[in-house]
Backbone and ligand atoms as CSV (ligand in chain L), in Angstrom:
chain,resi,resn,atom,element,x,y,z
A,1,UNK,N,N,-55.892,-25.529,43.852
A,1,UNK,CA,C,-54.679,-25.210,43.099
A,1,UNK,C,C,-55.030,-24.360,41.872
A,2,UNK,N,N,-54.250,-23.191,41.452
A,2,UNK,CA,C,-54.501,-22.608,40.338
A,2,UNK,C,C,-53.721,-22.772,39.507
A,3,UNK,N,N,-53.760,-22.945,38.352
A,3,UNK,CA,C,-53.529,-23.319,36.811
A,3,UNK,C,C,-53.618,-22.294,36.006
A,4,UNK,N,N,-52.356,-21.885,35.378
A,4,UNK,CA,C,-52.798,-20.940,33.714
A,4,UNK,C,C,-52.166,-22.373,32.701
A,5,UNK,N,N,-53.238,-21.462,32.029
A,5,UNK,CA,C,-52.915,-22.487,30.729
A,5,UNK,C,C,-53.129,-21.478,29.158
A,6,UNK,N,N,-52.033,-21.688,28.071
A,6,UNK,CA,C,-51.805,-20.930,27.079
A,6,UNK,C,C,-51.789,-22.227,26.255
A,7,UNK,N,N,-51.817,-21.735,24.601
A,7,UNK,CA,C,-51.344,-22.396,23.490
A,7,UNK,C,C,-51.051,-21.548,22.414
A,8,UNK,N,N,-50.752,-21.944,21.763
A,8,UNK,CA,C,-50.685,-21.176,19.984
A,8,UNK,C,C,-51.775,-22.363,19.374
A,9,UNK,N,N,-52.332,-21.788,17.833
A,9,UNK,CA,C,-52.614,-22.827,16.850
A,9,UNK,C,C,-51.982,-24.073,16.817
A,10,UNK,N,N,-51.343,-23.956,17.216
A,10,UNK,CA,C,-50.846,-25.773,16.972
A,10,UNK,C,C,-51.237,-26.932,18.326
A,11,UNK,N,N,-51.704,-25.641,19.444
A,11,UNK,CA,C,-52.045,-26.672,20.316
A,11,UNK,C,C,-53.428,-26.120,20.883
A,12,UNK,N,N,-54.169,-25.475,19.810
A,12,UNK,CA,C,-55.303,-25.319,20.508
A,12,UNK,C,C,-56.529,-26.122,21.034
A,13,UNK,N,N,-56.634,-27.279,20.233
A,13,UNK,CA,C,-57.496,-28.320,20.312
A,13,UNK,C,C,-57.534,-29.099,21.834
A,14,UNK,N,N,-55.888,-29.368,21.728
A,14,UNK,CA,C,-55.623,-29.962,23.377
A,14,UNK,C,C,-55.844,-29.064,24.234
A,15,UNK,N,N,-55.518,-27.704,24.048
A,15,UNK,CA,C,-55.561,-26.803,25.193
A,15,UNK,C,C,-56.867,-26.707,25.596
A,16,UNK,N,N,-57.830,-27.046,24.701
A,16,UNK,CA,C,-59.824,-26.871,24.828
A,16,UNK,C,C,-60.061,-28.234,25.748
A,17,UNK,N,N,-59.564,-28.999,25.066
A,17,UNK,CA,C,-59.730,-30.188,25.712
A,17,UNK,C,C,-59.238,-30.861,27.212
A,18,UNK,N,N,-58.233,-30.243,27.398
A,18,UNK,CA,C,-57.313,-30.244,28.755
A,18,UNK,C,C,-58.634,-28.798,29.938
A,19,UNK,N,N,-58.558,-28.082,29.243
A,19,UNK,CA,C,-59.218,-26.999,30.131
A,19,UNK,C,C,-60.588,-27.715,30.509
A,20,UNK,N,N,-61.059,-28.217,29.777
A,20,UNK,CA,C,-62.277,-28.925,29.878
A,20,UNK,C,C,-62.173,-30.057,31.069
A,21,UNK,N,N,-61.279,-30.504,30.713
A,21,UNK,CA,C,-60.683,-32.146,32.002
A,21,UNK,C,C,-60.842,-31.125,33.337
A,22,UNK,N,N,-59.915,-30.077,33.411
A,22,UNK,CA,C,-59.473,-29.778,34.580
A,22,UNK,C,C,-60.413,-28.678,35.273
A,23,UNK,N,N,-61.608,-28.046,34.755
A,23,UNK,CA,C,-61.869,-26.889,34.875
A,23,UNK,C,C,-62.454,-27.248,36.283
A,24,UNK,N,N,-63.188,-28.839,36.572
A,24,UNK,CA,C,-63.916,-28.844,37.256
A,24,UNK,C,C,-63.063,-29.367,38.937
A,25,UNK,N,N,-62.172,-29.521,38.996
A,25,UNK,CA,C,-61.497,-29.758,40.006
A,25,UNK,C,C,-60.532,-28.545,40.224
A,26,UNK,N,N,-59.855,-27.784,39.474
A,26,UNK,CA,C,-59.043,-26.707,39.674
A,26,UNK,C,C,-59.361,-25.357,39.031
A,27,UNK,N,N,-59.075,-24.396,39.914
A,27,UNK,CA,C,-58.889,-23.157,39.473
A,27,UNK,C,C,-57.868,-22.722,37.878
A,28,UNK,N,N,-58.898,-22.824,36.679
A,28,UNK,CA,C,-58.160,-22.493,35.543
A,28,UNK,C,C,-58.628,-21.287,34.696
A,29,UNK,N,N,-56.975,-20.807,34.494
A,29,UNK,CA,C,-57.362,-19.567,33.819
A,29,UNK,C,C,-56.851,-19.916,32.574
A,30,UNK,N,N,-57.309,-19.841,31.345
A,30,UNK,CA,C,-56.865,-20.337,30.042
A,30,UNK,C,C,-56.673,-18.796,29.214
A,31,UNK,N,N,-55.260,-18.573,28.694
A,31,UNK,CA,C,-54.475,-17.369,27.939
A,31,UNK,C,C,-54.773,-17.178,26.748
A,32,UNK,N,N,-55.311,-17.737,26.707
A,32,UNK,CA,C,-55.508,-18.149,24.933
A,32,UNK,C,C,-54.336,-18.652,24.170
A,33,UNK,N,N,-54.206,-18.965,23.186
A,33,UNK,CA,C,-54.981,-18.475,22.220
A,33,UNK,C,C,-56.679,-19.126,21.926
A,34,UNK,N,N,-57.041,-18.706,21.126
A,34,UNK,CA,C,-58.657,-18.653,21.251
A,34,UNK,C,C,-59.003,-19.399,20.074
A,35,UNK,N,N,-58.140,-19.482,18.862
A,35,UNK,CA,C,-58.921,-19.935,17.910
A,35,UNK,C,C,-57.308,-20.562,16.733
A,36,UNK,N,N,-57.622,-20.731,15.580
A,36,UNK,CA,C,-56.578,-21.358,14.813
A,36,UNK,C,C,-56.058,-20.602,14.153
A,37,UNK,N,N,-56.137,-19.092,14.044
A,37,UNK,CA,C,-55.620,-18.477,13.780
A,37,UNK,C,C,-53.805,-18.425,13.814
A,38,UNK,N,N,-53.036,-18.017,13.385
A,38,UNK,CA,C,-51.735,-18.367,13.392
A,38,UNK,C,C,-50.833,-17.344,14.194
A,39,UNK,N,N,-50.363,-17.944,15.383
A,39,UNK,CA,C,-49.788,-16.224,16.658
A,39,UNK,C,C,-48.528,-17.232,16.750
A,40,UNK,N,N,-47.873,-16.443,16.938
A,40,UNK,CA,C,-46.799,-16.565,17.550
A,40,UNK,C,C,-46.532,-17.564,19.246
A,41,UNK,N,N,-45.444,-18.249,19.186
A,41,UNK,CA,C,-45.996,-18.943,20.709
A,41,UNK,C,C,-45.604,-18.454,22.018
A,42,UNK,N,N,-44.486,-17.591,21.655
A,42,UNK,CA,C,-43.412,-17.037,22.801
A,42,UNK,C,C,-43.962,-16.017,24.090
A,43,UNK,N,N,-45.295,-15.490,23.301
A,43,UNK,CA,C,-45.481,-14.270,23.856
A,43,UNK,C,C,-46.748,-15.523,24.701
A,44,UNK,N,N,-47.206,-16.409,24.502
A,44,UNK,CA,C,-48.302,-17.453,25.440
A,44,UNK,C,C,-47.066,-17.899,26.707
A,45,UNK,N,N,-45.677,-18.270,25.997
A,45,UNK,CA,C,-45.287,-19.206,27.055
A,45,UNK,C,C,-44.717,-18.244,28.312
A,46,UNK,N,N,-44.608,-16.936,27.328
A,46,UNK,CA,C,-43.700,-16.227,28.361
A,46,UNK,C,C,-45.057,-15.595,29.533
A,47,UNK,N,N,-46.170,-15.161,28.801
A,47,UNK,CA,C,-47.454,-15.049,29.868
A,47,UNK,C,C,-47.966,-16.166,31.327
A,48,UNK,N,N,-47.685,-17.254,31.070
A,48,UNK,CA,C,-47.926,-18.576,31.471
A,48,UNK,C,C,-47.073,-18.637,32.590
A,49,UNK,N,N,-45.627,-18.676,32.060
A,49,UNK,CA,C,-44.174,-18.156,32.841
A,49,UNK,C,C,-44.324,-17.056,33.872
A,50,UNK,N,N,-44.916,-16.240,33.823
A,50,UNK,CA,C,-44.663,-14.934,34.542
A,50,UNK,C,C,-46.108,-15.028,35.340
A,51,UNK,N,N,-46.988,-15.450,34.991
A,51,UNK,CA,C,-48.072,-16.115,36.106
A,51,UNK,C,C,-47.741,-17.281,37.074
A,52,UNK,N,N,-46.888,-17.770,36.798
A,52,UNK,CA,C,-46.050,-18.669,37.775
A,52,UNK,C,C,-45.051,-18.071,38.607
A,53,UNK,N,N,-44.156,-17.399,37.639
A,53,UNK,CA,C,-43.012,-16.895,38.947
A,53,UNK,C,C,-43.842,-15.537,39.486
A,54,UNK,N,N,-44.929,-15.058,39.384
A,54,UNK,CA,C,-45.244,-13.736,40.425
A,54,UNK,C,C,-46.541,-14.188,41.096
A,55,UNK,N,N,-46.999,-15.832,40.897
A,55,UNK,CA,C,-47.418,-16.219,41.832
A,55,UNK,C,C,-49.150,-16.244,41.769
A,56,UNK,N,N,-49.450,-15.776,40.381
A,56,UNK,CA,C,-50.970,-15.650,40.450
A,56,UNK,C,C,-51.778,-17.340,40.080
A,57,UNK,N,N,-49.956,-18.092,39.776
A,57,UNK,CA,C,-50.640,-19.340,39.420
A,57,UNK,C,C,-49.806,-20.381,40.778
A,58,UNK,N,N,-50.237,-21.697,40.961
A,58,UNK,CA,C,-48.872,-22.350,41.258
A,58,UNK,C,C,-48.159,-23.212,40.097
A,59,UNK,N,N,-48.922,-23.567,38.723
A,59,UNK,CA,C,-48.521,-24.488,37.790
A,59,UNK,C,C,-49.003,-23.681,36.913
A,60,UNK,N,N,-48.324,-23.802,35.570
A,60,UNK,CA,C,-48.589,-23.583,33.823
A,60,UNK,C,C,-48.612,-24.943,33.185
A,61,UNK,N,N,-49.083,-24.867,32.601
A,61,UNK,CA,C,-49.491,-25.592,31.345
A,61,UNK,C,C,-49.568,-25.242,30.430
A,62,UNK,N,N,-48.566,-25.546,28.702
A,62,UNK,CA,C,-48.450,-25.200,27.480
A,62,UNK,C,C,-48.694,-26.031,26.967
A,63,UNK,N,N,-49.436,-26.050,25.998
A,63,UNK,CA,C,-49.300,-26.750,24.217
A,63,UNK,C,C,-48.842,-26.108,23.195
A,64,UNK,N,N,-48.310,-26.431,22.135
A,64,UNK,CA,C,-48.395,-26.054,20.986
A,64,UNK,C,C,-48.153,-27.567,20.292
A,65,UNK,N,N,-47.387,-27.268,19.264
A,65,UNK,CA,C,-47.338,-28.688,18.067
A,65,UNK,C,C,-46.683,-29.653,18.813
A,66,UNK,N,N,-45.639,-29.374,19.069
A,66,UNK,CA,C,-44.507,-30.168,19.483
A,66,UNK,C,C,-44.905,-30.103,21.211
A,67,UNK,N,N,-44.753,-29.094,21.674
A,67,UNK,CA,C,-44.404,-28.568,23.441
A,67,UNK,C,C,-42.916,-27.609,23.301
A,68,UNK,N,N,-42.273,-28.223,22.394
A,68,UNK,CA,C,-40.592,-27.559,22.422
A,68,UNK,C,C,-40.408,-26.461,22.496
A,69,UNK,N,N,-41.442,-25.328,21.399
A,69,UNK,CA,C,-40.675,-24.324,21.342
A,69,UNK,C,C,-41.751,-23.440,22.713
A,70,UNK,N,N,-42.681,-23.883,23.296
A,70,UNK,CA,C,-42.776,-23.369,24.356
A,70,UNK,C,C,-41.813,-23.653,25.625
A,71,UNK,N,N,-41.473,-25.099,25.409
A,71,UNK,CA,C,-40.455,-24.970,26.482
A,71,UNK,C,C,-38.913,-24.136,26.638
A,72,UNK,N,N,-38.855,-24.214,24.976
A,72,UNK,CA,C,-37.913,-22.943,25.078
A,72,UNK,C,C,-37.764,-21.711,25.780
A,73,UNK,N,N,-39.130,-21.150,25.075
A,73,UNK,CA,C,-39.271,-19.941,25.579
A,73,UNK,C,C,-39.559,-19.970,27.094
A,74,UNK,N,N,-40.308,-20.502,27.733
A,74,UNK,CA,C,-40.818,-20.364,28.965
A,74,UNK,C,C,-39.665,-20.313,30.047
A,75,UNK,N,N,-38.668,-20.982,29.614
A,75,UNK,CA,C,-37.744,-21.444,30.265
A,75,UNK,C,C,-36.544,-20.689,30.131
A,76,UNK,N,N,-36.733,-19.479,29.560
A,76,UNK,CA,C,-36.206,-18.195,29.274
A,76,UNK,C,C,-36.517,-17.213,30.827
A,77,UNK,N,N,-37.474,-17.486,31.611
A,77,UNK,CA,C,-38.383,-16.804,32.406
A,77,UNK,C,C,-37.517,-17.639,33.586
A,78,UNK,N,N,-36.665,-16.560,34.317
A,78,UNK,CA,C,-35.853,-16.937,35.402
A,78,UNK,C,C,-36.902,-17.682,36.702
A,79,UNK,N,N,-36.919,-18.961,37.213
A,79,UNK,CA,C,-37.927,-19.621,37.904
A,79,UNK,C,C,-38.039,-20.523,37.786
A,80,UNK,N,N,-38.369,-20.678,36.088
A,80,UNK,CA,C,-39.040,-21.416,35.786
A,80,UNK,C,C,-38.561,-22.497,34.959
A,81,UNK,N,N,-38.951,-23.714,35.172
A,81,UNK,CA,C,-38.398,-25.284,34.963
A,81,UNK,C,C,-39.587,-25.658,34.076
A,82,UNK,N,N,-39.827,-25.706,33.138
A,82,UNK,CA,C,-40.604,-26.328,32.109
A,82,UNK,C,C,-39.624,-27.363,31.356
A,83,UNK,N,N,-41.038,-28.429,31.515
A,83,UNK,CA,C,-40.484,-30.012,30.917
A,83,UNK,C,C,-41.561,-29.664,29.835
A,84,UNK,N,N,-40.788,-30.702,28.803
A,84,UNK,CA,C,-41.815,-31.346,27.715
A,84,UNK,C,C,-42.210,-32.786,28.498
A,85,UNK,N,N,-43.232,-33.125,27.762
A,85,UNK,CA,C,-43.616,-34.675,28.857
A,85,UNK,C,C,-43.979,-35.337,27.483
A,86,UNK,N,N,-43.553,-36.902,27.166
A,86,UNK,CA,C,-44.254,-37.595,26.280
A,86,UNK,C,C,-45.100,-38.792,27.079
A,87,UNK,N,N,-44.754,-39.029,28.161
A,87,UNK,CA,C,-45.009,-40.087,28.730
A,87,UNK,C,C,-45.121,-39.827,30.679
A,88,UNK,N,N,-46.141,-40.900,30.849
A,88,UNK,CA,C,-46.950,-40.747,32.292
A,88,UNK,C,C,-45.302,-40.746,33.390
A,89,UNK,N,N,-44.183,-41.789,33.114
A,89,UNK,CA,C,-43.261,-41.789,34.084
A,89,UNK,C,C,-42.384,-40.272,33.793
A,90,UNK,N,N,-42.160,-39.781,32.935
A,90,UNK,CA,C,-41.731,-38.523,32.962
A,90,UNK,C,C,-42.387,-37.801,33.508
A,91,UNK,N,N,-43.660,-37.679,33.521
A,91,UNK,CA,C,-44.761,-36.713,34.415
A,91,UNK,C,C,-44.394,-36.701,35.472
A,92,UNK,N,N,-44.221,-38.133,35.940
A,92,UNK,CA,C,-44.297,-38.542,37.414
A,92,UNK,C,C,-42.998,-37.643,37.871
A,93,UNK,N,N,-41.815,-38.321,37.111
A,93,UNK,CA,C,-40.586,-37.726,38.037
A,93,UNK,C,C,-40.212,-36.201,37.225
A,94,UNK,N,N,-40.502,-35.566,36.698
A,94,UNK,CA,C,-40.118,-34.347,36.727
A,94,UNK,C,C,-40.824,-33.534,37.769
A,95,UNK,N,N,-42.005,-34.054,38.029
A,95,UNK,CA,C,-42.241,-33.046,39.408
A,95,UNK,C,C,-41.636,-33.477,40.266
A,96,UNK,N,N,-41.124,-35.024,40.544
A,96,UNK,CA,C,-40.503,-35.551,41.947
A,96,UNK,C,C,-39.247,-35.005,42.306
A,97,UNK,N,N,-38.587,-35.205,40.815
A,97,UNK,CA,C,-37.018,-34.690,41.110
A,97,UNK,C,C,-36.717,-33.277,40.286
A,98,UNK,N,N,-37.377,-32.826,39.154
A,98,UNK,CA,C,-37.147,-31.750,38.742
A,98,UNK,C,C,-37.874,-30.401,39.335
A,99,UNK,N,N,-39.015,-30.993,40.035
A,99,UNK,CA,C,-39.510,-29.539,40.598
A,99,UNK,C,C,-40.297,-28.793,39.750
A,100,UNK,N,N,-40.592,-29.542,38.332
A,100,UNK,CA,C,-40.926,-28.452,36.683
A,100,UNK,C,C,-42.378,-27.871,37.587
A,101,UNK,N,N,-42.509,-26.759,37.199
A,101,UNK,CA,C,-43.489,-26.001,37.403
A,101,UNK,C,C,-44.273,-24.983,36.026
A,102,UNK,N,N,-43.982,-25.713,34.973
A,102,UNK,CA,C,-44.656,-25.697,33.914
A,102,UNK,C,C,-44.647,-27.179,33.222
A,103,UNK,N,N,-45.573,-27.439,32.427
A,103,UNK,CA,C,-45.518,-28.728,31.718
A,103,UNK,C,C,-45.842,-28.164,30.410
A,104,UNK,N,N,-45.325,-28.767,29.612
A,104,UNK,CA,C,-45.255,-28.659,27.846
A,104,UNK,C,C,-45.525,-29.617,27.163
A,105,UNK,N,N,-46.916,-29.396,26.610
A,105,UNK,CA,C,-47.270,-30.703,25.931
A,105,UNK,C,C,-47.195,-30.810,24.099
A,106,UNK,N,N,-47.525,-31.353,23.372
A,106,UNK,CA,C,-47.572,-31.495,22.128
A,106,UNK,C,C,-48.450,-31.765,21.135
A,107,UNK,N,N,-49.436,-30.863,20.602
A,107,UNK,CA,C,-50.723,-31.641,19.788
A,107,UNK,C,C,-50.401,-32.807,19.154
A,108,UNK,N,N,-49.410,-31.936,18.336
A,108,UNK,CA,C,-48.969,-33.215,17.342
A,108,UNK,C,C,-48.343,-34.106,17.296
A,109,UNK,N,N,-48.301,-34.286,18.397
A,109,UNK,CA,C,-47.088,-35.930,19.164
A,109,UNK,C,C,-47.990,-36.723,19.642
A,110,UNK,N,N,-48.878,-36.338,20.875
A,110,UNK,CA,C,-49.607,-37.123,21.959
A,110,UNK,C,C,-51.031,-37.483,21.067
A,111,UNK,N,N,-51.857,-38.541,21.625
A,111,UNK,CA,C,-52.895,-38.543,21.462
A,111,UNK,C,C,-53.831,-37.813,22.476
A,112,UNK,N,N,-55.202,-38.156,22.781
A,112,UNK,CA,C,-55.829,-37.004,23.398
A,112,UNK,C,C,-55.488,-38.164,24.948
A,113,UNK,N,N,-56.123,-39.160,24.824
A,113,UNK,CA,C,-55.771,-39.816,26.320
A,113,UNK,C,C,-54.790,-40.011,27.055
A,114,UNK,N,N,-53.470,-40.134,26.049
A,114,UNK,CA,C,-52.410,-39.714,26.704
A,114,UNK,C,C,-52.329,-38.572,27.571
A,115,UNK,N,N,-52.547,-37.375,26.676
A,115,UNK,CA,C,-52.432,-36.035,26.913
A,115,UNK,C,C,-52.797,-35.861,28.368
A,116,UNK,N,N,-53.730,-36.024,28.309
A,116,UNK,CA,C,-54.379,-36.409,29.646
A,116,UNK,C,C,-54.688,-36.847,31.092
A,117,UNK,N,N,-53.828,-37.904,30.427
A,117,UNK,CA,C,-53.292,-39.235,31.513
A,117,UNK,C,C,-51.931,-38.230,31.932
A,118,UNK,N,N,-51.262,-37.546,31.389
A,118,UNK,CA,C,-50.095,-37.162,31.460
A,118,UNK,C,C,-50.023,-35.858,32.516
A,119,UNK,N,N,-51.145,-35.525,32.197
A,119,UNK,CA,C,-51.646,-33.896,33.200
A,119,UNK,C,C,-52.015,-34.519,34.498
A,120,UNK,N,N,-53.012,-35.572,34.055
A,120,UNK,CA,C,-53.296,-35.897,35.770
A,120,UNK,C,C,-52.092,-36.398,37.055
A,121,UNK,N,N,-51.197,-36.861,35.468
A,121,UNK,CA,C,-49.845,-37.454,36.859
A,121,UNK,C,C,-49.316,-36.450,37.019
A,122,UNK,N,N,-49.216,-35.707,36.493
A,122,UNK,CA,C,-48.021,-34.507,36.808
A,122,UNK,C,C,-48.543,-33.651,37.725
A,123,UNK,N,N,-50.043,-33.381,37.647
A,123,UNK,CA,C,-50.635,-32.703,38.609
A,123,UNK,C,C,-50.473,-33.111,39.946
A,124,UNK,N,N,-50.601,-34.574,40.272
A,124,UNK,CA,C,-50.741,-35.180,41.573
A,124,UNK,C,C,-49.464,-35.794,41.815
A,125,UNK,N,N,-48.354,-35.644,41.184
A,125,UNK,CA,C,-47.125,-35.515,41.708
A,125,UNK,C,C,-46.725,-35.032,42.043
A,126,UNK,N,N,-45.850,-34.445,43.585
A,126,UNK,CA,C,-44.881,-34.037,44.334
A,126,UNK,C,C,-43.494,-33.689,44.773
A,127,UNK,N,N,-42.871,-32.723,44.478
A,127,UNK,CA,C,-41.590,-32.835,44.708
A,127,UNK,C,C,-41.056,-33.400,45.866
A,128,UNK,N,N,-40.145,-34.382,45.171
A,128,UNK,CA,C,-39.779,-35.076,46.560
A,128,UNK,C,C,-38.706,-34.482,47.250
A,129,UNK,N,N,-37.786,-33.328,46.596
A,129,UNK,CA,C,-36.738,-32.395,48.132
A,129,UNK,C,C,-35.449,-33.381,48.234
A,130,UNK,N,N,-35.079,-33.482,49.217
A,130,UNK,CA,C,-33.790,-33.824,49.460
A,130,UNK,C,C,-32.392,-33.916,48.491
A,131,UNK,N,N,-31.987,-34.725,47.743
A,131,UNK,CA,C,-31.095,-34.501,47.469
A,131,UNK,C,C,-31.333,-33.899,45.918
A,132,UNK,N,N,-32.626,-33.951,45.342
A,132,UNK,CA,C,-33.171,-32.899,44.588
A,132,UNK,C,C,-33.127,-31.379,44.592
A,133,UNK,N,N,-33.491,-30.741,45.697
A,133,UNK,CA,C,-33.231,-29.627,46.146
A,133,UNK,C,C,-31.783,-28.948,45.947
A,134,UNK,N,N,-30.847,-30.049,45.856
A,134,UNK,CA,C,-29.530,-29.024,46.221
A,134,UNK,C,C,-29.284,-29.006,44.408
A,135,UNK,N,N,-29.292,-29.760,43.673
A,135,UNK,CA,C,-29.458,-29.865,42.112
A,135,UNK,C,C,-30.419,-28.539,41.866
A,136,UNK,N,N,-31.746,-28.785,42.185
A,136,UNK,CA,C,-32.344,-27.299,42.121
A,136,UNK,C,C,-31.375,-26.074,42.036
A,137,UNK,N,N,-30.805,-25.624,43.460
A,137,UNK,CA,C,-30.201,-25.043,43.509
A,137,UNK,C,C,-29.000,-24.628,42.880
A,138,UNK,N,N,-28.406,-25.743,41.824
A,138,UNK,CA,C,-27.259,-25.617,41.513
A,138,UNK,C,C,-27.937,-25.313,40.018
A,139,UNK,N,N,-28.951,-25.456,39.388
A,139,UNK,CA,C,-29.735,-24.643,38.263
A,139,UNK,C,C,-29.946,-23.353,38.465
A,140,UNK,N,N,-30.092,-22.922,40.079
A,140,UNK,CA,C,-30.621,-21.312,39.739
A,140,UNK,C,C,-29.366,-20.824,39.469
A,141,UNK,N,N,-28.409,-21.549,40.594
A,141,UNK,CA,C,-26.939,-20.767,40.230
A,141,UNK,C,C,-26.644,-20.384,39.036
A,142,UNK,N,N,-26.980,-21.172,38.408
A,142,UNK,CA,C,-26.318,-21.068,36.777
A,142,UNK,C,C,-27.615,-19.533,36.227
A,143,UNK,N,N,-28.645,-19.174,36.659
A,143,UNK,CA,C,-29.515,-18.220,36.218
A,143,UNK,C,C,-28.352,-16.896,37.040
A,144,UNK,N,N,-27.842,-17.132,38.014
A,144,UNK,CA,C,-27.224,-15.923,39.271
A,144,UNK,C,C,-26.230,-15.693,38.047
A,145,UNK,N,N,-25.444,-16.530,38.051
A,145,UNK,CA,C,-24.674,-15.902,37.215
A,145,UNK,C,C,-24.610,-15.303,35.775
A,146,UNK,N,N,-25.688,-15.285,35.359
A,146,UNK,CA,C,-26.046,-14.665,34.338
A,146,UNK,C,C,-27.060,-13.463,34.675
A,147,UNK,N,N,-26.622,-12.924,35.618
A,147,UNK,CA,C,-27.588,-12.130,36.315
A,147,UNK,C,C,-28.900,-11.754,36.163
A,148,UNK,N,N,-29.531,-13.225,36.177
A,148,UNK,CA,C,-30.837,-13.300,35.898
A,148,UNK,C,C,-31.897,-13.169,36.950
A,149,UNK,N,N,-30.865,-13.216,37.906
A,149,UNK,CA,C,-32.012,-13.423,39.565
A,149,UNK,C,C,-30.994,-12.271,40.489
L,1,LIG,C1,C,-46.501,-23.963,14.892
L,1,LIG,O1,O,-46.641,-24.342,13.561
L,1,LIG,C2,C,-45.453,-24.821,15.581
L,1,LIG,O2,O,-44.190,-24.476,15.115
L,1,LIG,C3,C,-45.543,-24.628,17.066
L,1,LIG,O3,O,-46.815,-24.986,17.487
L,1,LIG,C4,C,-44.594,-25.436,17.920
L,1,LIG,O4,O,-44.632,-26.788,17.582
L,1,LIG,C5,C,-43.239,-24.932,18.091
L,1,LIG,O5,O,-42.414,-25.518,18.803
């Protein structure tokens, strides 16, 4: 499975630390940012985003302080379903029933084992389809008509 993964300064620490967990079981490409320097986050989530919907990834992964204002942005990027996650059962069912194909995490919320614990469920969770799927569908609608797709 391939993985991009971005942050800003506010989530660079986790983003080192997460890349580190995962490097050795999955294909990861990490966006930077690189250091603590202070960037902007929009232009990481929207990179992350657009490696997902054109397919060079199958999952993103964001940090920054919160996760929020990447999930904002990312979720600007017609496709794409980015959750914030605080907790392992949200992991679980946003891939089951939401389908999220980005996850948004938070330096400054989570601890590091959480953080963690939280990637591995979300990773090895599955969309479960059925009556999920047609809800899916009734989200892109709402992108169609804004002639986003
Ligand atoms: C950066 O200070 C902080 O605003 C950012 O990392 C993020 O939390 C935004 O949602």
């Amino acid at each position: 499975m391939k993985i991009t993964i971005g942050c800003d300064h506010g989530g660079l620490r986790l983003k080192e630390t997460i890349v580190q967990h995962l490097k050795e079981r999955y294909e990861v490409t990490d966006i930077g940012t690189y250091s603590t320097e202070s960037v902007d986050f929009p232009s990481y989530a929207e990179e992350v985003a657009r490696s997902v919907t054109n397919k060079e990834a199958d999952l993103g992964i964001l940090v920054c302080g919160t996760g929020i204002g990447m999930s904002i942005a990312a979720n600007k990027v017609p496709g794409i379903r980015a959750a914030v996650v605080l907790d392992c059962f949200s992991a679980q069912a946003t891939r089951e029933h939401n389908d999220s194909n980005v996850l948004c995490l938070g330096e400054r919320v989570l601890g590091e084992g959480l953080a963690l614990r939280i990637v591995d469920t979300w990773l090895s969770a599955e969309f479960s389809g059925g009556r999920h799927s047609k809800r899916l569908a009734l989200v892109e609608n709402i992108e169609r008509s804004e002639g986003l797709r």
